[in-house]
C-alpha positions in Angstrom: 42.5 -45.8 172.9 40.1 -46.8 175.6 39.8 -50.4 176.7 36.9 -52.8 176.8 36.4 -55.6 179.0 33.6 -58.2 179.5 31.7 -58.1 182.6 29.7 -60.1 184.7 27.2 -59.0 187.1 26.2 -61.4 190.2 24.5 -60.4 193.3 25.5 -60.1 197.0 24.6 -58.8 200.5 26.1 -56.5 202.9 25.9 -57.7 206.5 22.5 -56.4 206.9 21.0 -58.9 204.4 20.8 -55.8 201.6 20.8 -56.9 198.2 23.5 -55.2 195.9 25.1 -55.4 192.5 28.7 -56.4 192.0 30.7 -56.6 188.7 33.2 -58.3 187.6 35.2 -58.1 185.0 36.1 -61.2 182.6 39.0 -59.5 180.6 42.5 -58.5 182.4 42.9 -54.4 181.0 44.4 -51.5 182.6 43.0 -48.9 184.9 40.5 -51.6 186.2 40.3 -50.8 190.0 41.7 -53.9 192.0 38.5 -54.1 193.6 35.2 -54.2 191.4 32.5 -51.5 191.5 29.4 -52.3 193.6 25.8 -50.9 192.3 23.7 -50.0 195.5 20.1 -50.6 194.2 17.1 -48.8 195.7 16.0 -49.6 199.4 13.3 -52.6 199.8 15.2 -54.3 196.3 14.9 -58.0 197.6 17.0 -60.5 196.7 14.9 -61.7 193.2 14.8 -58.4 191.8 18.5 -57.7 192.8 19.0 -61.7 190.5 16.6 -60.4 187.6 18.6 -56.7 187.1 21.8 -58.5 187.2 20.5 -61.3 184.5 19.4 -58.4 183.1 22.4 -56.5 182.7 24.3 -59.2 182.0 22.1 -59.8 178.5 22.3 -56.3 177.3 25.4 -55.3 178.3 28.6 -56.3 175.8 31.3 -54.8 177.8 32.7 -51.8 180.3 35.2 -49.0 179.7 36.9 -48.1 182.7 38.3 -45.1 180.8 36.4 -42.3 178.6 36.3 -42.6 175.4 37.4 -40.7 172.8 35.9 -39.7 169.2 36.8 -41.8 166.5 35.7 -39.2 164.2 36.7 -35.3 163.2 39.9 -33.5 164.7 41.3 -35.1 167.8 43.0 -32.7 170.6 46.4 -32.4 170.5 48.2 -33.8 173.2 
């Protein structure tokens, strides 16, 4: 079984003022890495395009799986 959490995706800056995407997640599962991924967006992004792809995500995204997933359909692999 894989797990799902919510996420949340808000915006901050490395120590040279670049703009870059950090998510969080809303939903305590296992396998989520103690400290959440960061999405390096592409050079010149300012900081109201790095806001608009993060409202973005955060409107069409439902939710991350930290793990793959597996078929639900057909044979499964035997373990």
């Amino acid at each position: 079984m894989s797990h799902i959490t919510r996420v949340k995706f808000t915006i901050k800056e490395t120590g040279d003022g670049v703009p870059y995407l950090h998510m969080e997640a809303l939903d305590d599962i296992p396998n989520f890495p103690a400290e959440p991924p960061a999405f390096d967006l592409p050079p010149g992004t300012n900081m109201a395009k790095a806001r608009e792809i993060a409202e973005y995500l955060n409107q069409n995204l439902a939710g991350f799986r930290p793990e793959p997933s597996r078929k639900t359909y057909g044979f499964q692999p035997m373990r």
